[in-house]
C-alpha positions in Angstrom: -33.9 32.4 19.9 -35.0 31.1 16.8 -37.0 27.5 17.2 -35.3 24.3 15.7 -36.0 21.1 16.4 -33.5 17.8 17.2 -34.2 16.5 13.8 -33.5 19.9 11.9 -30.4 20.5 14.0 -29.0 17.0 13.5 -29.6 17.6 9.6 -27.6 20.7 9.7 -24.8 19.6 11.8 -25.3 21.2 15.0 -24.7 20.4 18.4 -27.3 22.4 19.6 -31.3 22.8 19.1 -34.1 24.7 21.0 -37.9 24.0 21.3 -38.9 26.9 23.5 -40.4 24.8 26.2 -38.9 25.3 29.4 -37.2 21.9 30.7 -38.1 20.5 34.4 -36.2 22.6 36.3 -38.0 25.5 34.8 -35.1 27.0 32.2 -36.3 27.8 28.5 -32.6 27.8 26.8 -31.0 25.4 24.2 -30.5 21.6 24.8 -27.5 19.4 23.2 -28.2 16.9 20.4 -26.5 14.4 22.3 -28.8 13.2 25.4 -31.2 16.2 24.7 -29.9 17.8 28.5 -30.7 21.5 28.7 -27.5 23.8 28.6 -28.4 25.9 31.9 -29.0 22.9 34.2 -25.2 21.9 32.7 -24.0 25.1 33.9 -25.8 24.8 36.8 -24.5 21.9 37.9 -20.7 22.8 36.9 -20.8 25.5 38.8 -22.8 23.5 42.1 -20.0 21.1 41.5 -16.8 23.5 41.7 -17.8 26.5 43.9 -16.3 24.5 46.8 -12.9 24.2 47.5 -10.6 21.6 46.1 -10.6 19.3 49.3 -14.6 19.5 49.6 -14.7 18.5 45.7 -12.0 15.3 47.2 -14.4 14.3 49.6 -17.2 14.3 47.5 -15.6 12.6 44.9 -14.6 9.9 47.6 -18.4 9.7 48.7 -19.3 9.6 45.6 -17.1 6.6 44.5 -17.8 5.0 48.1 -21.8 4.8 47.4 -21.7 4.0 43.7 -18.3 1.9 43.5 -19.6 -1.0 41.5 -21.3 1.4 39.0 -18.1 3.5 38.7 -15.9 0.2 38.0 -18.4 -0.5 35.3 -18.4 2.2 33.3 -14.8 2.8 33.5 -14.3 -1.2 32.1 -17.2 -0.4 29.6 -15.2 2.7 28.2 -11.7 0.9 28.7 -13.1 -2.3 26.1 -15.0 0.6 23.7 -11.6 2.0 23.0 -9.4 -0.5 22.9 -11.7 -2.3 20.2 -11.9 1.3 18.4 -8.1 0.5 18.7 -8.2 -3.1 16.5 -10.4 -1.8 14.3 -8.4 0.6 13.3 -4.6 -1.3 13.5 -6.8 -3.9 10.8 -8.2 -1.7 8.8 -4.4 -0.3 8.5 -3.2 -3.6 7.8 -5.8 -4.8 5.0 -3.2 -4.0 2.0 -0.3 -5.6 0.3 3.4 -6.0 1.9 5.1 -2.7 0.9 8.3 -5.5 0.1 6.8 -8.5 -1.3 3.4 -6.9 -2.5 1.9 -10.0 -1.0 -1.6 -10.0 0.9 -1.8 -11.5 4.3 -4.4 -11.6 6.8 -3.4 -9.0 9.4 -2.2 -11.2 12.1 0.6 -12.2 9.5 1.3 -8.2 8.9 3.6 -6.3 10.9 4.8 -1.8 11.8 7.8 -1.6 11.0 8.9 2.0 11.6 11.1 3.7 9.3 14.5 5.0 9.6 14.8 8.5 10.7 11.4 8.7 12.3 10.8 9.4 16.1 9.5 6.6 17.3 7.2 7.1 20.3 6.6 3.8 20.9 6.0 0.1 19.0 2.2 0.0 17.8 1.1 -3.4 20.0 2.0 -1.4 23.1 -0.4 1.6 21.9 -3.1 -1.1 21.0 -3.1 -2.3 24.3 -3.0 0.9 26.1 -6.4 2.7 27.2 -4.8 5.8 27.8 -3.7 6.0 23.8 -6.0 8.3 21.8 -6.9 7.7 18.7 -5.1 10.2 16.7 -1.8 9.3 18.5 -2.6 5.9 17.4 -3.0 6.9 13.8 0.4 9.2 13.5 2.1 5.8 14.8 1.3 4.2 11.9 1.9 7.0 9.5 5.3 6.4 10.7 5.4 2.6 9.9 5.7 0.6 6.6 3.6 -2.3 6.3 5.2 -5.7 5.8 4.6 -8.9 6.4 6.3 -10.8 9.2 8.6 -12.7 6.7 9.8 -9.1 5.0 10.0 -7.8 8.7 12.7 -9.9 9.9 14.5 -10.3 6.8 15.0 -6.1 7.3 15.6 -6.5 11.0 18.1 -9.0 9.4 20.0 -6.9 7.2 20.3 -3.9 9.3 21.5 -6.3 12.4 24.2 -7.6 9.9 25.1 -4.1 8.5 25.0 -2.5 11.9 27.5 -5.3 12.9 30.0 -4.5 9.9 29.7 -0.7 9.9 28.8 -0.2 13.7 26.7 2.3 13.3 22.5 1.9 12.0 23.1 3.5 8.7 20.7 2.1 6.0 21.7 -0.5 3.7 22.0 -0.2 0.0 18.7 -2.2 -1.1 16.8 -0.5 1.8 17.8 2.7 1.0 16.7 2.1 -2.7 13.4 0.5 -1.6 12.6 3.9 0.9 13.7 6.2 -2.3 11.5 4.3 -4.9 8.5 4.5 -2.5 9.0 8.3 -2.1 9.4 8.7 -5.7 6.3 6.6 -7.2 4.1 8.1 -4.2 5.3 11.8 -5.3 4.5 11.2 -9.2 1.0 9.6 -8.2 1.8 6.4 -9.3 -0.8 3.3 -9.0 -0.6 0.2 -10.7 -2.8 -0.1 -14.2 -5.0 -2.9 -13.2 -5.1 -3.3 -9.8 -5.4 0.1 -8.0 -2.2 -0.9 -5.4 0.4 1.2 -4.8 3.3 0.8 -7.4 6.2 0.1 -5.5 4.4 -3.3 -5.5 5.3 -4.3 -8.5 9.9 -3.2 -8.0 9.1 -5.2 -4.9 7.7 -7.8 -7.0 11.0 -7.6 -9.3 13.2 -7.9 -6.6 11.9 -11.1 -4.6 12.0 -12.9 -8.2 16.0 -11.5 -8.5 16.7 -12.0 -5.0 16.2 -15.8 -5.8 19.0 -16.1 -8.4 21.1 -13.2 -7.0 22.1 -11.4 -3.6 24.1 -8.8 -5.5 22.9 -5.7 -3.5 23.7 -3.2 -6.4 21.5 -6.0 -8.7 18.5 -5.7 -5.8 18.3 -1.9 -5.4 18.4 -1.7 -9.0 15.5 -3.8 -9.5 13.2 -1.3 -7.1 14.5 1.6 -8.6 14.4 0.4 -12.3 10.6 2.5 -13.1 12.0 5.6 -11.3 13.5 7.7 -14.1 10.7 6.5 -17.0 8.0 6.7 -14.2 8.6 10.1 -12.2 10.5 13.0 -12.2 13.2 11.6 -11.1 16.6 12.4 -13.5 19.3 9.6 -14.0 22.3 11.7 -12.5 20.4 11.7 -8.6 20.3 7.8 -9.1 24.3 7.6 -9.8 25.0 10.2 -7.3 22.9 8.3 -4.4 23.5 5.1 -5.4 26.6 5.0 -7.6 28.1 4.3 -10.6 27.1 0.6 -10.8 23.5 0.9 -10.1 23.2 3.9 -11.8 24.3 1.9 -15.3 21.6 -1.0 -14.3 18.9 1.9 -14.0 19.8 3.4 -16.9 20.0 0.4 -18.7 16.8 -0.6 -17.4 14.7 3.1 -18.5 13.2 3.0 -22.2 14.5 5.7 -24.1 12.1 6.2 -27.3 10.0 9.3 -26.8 6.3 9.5 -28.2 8.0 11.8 -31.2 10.0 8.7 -32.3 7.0 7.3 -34.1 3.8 4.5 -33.6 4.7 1.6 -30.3 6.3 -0.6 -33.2 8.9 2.0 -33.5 9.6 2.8 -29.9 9.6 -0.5 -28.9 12.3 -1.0 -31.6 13.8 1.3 -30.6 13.9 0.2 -26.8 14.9 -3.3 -28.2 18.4 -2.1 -29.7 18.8 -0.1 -25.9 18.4 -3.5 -24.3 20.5 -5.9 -26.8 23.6 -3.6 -25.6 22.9 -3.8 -22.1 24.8 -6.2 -19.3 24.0 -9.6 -18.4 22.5 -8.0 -15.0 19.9 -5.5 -17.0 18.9 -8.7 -19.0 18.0 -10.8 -15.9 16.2 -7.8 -14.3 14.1 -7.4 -17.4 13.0 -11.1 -17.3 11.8 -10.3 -13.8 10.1 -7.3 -15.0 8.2 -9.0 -17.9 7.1 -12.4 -15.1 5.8 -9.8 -12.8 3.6 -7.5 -15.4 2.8 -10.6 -17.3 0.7 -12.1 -14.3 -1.3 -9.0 -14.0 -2.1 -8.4 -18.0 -3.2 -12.0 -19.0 -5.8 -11.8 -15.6 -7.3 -8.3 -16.6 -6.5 -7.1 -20.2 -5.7 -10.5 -22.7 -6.5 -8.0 -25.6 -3.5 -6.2 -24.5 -1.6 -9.6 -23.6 -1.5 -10.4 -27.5 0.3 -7.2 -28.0 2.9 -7.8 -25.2 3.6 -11.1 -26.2 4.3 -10.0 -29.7 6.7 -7.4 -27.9 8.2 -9.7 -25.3 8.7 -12.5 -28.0 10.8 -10.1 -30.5 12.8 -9.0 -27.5 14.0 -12.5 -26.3 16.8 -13.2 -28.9 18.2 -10.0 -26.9 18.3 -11.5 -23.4 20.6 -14.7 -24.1 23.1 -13.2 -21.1 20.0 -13.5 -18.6 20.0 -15.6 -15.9 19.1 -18.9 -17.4 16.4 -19.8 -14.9 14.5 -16.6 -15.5 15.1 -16.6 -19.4 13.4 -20.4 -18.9 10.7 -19.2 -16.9 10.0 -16.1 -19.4 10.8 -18.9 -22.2 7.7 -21.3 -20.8 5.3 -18.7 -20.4 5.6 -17.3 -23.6 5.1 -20.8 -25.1 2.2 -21.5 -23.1 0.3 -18.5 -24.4 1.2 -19.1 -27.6 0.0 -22.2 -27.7 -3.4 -20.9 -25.8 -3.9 -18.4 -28.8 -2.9 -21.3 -31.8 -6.0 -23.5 -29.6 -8.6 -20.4 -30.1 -6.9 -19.7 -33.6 -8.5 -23.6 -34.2 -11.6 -23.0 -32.4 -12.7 -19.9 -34.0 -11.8 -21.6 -37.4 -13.7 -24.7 -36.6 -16.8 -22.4 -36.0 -16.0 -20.0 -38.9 -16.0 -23.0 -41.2 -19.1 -24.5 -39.7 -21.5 -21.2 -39.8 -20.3 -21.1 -43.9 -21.5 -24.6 -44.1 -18.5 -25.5 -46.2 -18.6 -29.4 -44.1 -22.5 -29.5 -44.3 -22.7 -33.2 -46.0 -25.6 -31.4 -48.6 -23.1 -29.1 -50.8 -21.2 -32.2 -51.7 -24.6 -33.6 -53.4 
């Protein structure tokens, strides 16, 4: 046997090392990493333990338990509170992301599991935090099962499929959730994150939607507004989005999807050409793409306001387009372009102010 020490074995990833000096029951054989015990006296002992017959290994275990009850109890509590905080840990670690509806951040007593449709749910994940006996890989494939969601999104789907369960009779999936579950397949499939922030993207159509859903509750208007990046974003063709969703939502996605192609010229062109796409488009598309330019505009101005000059240029030639659009997103859209406009006309000022000063063209001496 070929000497290795506890340090070496530990660097190389083994459970095992061997020092050659025989241990105090006189064997000269490997010992575990873990506690350093000898293997022989292990074996020794396992076989000491289970040569007897089942009833004699009862009654010892009885003994045993009888003369060492208190230190039994306490290592069984010890190893029942070990895992069940291995189990928090990791149901809030799970939790520390954004509602997979709203895109909101909550702390995790505000999140909630909220297992999909078609999966076979073993059971809800605050029974299997409490439970000692859960491992914690079943834990873990629980979750895989779940969405994440905060409590509000949570019962506003527990909602809707009470409702549509009540019309239909049966727990078939509504339109918008059906959508929401097929733009969240879709983006994950293509790799999709978004630019700045690193979250998932359905983040953002889930964005889209809570600002629609407060000037509409037109189902086909809501699905459309998760599914509206799916055929521009991922491989996704416009005929599976009519043929899933129909004819209605299928025109709103369409409407939605940019269709200059990089061999159409510079951005000027293709966003000109995306501009004549839109100014033909229903009032519904219009009021989507307000909501679409109010949830990227947030992100841009925090982390690229190079970028935000260029998208405002953009959005600003595109709004004599959206007239249809709901009026209180077109005022919203409206107000923020203002405001940035007059932010840039203020360091327009500033950096002439400074230009002007460095030249010396208001020094008091060149007038002399």
């Amino acid at each position: 046997m070929e000497i290795i020490s506890l340090k070496q074995a530990q660097e190389q990833g083994s459970n095992k090392y061997f020092t050659g000096i025989p241990c105090k029951c006189g064997h000269i054989d490997y010992r575990y990493t873990n506690g350093g015990k000898c293997c022989a006296c292990i074996a020794d002992y396992g076989k000491n333990r289970y040569m007897g017959s089942r009833v004699e290994r009862i009654e010892s275990a009885k003994l045993y338990y009888k003369d060492n009850r208190q230190a039994v109890l306490e290592r069984i509590r010890k190893g029942t509170k070990a895992r069940l905080n291995k189990h928090h840990d990791l149901v809030a670690e799970a939790k520390n992301k954004p509602c997979m509806d709203c895109g909101s951040r909550y702390p995790a007593c505000v999140m909630d599991f909220d297992h999909r449709q078609g999966e076979d749910k073993y059971s809800s994940i605050s029974k299997l935090v409490g439970n000692w006996m859960c491992s914690e890989k079943q834990l873990l494939e629980e979750i895989d099962k779940c969405d994440l969601v905060c409590a509000n999104c949570h019962r506003i789907r527990t909602f809707d499929r009470r409702v549509y369960m009540k019309r239909t009779g049966t727990m078939m999936l509504s339109l918008i959730e059906r959508a929401r579950i097929f733009a969240l397949a879709s983006h994950t499939a293509a790799g999709n994150r978004r630019r700045y922030t690193n979250e998932p993207y359905i983040c953002h159509p889930a964005e889209v939607f809570n600002i629609v859903s407060e000037v509409s509750n037109d189902p086909e208007i809501l699905s459309a507004c998760y599914l509206h990046d799916v055929v521009e974003d991922t491989c996704v063709e416009h005929e599976d989005i009519e043929m899933e969703f129909g004819p209605v939502v299928g025109m709103y996605v369409e409407g939605l999807t940019d269709i200059s192609k990089p061999e159409d010229g510079n951005r000027d062109v293709r966003k000109r050409i995306d501009r004549d796409h839109t100014a033909g488009s229903c009032p519904e598309v219009k009021t989507i793409k307000c909501a679409d330019f109010l949830s990227n505009w947030r992100t841009i101005v925090v982390h690229d306001l190079k970028f935000a000059k260029i998208y405002y240029k953009e959005k600003n030639l595109l709004m004599p387009f959206l007239g249809e659009a709901n009026p209180i997103l077109l005022g919203r859209v409206r107000g923020l372009l203002k405001i940035f406009a007059d932010k840039m006309a203020d360091e327009e000022s500033v950096r002439l102010d400074k230009s002007l000063e460095s030249n010396n063209i208001f020094n008091r001496e060149s007038f002399i």
